[in-house]
C-alpha positions, 0 to 999 in steps of 0.5 A: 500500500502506499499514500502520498500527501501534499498541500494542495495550497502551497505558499511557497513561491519559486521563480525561473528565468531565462538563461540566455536569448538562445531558446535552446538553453535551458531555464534557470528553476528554483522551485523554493520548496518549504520556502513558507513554514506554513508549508512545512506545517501543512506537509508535517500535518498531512504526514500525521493525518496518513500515518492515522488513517493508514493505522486504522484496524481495518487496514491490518491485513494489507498494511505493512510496517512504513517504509518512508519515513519509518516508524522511527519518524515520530517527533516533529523534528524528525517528521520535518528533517523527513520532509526536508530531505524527500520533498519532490515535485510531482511533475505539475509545475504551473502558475509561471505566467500567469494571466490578468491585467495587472503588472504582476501578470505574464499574459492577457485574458486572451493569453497574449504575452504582455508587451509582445506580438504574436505571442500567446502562451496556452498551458497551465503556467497561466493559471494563478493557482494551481488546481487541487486535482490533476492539471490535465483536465483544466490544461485541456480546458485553457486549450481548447478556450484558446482556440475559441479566442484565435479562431474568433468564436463567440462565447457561451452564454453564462448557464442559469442553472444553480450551483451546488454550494453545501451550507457550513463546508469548511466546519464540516471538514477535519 
């Protein structure tokens, strides 16, 4: 069995740069892992809450003993030291051009590069936050309105069909 856990709302904030004017050089990435301590928190958390669900009795018959971090992990030093030293990406880089009309913004709402002509950029680096499901879908999704915008078609119209919203959502979560 294995259980992988992460923060879904990540305050930590890397940055990359372009190495040189040849767009055969790759760029310079630093995703600034743990940058935040409220990241650390929410990952030392997450390693907790997996650790308790994975102990439950009925898991017995198809649990072993933990891998990584081990059962030696246990103080809060330790659970961060793991964390520190294992803490990967899981290959969803995005929000790295990220679209609106500000100064802090890489792209229009028409995912045109700022300040540049004939230049758009379509893929989840122009999300402002990342999902918290796989980026598949919504990359599909920025795809297919970019190719509304440059063949020129007309919007649909905003659905009058009501929105689910469950009353007291966040008191109802752990």
């Amino acid at each position: 069995m294995q259980a992988h856990c992460s923060p879904m709302r990540a305050q930590s904030r890397g940055w990359l740069k372009l190495r040189s004017s040849n767009p055969r050089d790759h760029p310079i990435i630093e995703p600034n892992y743990l940058s935040v301590e409220l990241d650390l928190i929410d990952m030392r958390t997450g390693v907790k809450l997996t650790r308790e669900i994975l102990e439950q009795q009925t898991l017995d018959a198809y649990r072993g003993d933990p891998i990584s971090p081990s059962k030696d992990v246990q103080s809060d030093a330790q659970i961060d030291e793991w964390i520190r030293q294992n803490t990967e990406s899981a290959y969803h880089p995005s929000c790295t051009n990220r679209m609106g009309v500000d100064d802090n913004t890489v792209v229009d709402p028409q995912m045109r590069v700022h300040g540049l002509e004939n230049l758009r950029v379509v893929d989840a680096s122009i999300m402002p936050n990342i999902v918290s499901g796989n980026l598949n879908a919504p990359t599909i999704m920025i795809a297919e309105k970019a190719a509304d915008i440059i063949l020129g078609k007309t919007p649909l119209p905003r659905s009058p069909a009501p929105v689910y919203e469950p009353k007291n959502w966040e008191g109802s979560q752990r």
